[in-house]
C-alpha positions in Angstrom: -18.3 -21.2 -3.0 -16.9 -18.8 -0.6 -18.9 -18.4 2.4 -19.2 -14.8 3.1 -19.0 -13.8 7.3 -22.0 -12.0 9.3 -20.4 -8.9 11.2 -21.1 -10.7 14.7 -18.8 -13.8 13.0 -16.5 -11.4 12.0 -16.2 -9.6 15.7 -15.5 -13.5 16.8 -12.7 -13.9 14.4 -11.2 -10.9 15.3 -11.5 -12.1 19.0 -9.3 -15.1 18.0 -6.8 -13.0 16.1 -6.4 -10.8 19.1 -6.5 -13.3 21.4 -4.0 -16.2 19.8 -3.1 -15.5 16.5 -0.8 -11.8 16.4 2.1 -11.6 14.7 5.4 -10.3 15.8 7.9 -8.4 13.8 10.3 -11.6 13.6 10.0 -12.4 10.1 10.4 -8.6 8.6 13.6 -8.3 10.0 14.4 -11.9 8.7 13.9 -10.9 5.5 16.3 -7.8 5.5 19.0 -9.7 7.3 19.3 -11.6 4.2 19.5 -8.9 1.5 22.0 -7.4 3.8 24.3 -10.7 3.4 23.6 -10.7 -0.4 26.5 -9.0 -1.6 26.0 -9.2 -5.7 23.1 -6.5 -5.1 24.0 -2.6 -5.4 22.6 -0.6 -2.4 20.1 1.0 -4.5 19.0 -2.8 -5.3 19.0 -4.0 -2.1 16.1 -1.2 -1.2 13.6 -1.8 -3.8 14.1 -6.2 -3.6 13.6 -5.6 0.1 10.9 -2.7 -0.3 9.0 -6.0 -2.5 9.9 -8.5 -0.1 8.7 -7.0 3.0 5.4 -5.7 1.0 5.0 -9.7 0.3 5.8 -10.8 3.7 2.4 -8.2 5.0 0.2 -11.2 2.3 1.7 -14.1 4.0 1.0 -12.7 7.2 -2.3 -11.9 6.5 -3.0 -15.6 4.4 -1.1 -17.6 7.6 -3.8 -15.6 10.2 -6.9 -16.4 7.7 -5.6 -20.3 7.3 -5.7 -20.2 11.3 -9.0 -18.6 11.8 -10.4 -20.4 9.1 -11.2 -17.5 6.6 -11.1 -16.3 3.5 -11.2 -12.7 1.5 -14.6 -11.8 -0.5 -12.2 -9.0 -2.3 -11.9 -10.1 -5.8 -10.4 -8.2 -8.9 -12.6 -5.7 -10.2 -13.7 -5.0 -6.6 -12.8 -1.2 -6.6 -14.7 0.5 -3.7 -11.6 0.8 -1.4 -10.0 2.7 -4.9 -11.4 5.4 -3.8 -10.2 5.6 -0.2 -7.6 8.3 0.6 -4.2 6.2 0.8 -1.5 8.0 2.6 2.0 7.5 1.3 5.4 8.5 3.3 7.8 10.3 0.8 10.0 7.0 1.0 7.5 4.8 -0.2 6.1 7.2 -3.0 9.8 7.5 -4.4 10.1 3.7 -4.0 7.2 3.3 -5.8 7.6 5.8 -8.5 11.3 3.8 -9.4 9.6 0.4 -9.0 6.7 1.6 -12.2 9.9 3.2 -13.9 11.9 -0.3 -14.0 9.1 -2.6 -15.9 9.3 -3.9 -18.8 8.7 -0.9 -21.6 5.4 -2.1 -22.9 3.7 -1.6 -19.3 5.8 0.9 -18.0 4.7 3.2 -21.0 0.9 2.1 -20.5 0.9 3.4 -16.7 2.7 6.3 -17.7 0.6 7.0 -20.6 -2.8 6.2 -18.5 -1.6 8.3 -15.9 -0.8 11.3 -18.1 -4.2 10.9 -18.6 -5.3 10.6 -15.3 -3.6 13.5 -14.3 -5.0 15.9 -17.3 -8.0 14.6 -16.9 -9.0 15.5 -13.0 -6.9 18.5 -11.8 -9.9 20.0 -10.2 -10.8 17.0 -8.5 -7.0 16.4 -7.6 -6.9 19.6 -6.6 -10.1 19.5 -4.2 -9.4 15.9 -2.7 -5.1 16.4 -1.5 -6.3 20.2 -0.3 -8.0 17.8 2.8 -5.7 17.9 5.3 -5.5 14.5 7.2 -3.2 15.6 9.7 -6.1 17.5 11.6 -9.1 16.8 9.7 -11.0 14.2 11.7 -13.5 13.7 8.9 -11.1 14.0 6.2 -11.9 10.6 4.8 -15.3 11.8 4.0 -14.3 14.3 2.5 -12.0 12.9 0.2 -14.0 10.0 -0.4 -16.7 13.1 -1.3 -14.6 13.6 -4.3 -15.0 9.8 -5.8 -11.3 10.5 -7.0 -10.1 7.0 -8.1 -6.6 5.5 -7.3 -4.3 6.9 -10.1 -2.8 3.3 -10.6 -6.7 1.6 -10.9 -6.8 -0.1 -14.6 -10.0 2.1 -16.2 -10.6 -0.5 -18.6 -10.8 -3.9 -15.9 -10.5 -2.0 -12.4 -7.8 -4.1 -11.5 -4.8 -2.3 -9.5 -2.1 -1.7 -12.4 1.1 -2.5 -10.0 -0.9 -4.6 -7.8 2.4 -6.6 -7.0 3.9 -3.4 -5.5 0.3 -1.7 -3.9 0.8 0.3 -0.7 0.3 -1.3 2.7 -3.0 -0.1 3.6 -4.2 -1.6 0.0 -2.8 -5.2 1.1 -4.3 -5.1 5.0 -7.6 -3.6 3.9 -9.7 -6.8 4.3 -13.6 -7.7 3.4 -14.9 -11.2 4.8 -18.3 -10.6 4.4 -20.3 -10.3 1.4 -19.0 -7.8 -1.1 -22.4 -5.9 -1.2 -21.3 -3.9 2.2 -18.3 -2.1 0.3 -20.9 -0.8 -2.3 -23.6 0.1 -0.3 -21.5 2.3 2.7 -19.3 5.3 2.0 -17.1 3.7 4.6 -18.4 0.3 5.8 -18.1 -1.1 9.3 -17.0 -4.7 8.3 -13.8 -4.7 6.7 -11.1 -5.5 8.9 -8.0 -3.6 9.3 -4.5 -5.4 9.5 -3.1 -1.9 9.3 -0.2 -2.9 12.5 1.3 -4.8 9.8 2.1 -1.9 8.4 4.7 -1.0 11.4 6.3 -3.7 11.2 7.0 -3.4 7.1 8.2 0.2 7.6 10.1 0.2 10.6 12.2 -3.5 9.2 12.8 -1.3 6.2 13.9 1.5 8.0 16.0 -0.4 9.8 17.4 -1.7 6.6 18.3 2.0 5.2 20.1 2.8 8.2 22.4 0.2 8.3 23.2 0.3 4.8 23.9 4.1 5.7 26.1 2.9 8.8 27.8 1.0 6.2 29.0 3.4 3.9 26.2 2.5 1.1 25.2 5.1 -0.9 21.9 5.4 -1.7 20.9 7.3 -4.7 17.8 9.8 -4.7 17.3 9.1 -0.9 16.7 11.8 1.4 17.1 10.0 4.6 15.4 10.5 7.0 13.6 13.0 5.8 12.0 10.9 3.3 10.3 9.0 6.2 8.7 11.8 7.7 7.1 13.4 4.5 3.5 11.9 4.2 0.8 13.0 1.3 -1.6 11.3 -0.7 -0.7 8.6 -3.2 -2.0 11.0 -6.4 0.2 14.0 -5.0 3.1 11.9 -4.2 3.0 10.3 -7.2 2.7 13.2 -9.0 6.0 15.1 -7.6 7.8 12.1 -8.0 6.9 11.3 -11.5 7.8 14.9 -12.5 11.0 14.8 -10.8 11.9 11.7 -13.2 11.2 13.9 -16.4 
């Protein structure tokens, strides 16, 4: 039985994070020095393996600090509260993302497709409402947008389970409850969650750093607007959206 954190243990671990146990970006970059070796991938499949990779090195972080402080989530599946949370893309990671739903296997790619088709038909005006919110100078604009109770396009209706959960933003993977579930439910936007959202620094800079020395190299990279790409942020429905239209 998992034993569920009081918020003053919680302010103790995160003492003992701080103090001991942060992580550098060492093992990022490890991890696009070897796709750069692997010469039997194509430059446009060196990005996504490493765009998965460096998303998967953010988990083994995050598990290798919880095995140290002795930890361990209270998030389960079907635990949606943070769904609702405004989740700011950059326009590199939304096209990423839009290619990585567009090369599964038919069967699920067509069942995201088709749920977001209906997603999309089925809440312009709340769609329409929530990315009007303007995060760059809106202090309260998670409020807001959590005022809308617009759900995560990519959140499974029937089992609210994330429907790519292998390839789910950063700030899904470093958003972090260790005490009892009940606080996400009962708070707009609770207090005890932790935040591991440096790690997310460390992910995009290593794969920055990836796309520009494939550039430097000569690689083309198809459908890439770089660097503008890295620049461009929105929310996840919006950029999503554009992306997914762009494909048709």
């Amino acid at each position: 039985m998992k034993k569920y954190l009081t918020k003053d243990e919680l302010i103790d671990v995160c003492n003992r994070i701080n103090e001991n146990y942060l992580p550098t970006d060492k093992v990022y970059y490890e991890k696009i020095d070897k796709v750069l070796a692997d010469t039997k991938l194509n430059p446009n499949e060196k990005l996504m393996f490493s765009y998965i990779e460096l998303l998967k090195v953010i988990d083994k972080e995050i598990v290798s600090i919880e095995n140290k402080v002795d930890v361990q989530a209270s998030c389960n599946k079907g635990c949606f509260q943070c769904c609702y949370f405004p989740t700011i893309l950059s326009g590199l990671e939304a096209k990423l993302l839009t290619e990585y739903i567009l090369s599964l296997t038919t069967e699920r790619k067509i069942n995201i497709l088709n749920h977001l088709s209906n997603y999309y038909a089925g809440n312009q005006d709340l769609l329409e409402n929530a990315c009007n919110i303007d995060f760059k100078t809106d202090t309260d604009y998670k409020v807001k947008y959590l005022s809308e109770k617009l759900q995560c396009p990519l959140l499974d209706p029937e089992d609210k389970s994330c429907m790519i959960y292998e390839a789910r933003p950063s700030s899904c993977r470093t958003y972090v409850n260790y005490c009892s579930p009940t606080v996400c439910e009962e708070s707009m936007i609770p207090e005890e969650p932790l935040s591991f959202e440096f790690m997310h620094e460390f992910y995009f800079d290593a794969l920055n750093d990836l796309i520009q020395t494939m550039l430097q190299n000569g690689e083309e990279i198809i459908n890439i607007d770089y660097p503008q790409d890295s620049y461009e942020y929105g929310y996840l429905p919006l950029m999503l959206a554009i992306n997914l239209n762009r494909t048709k």
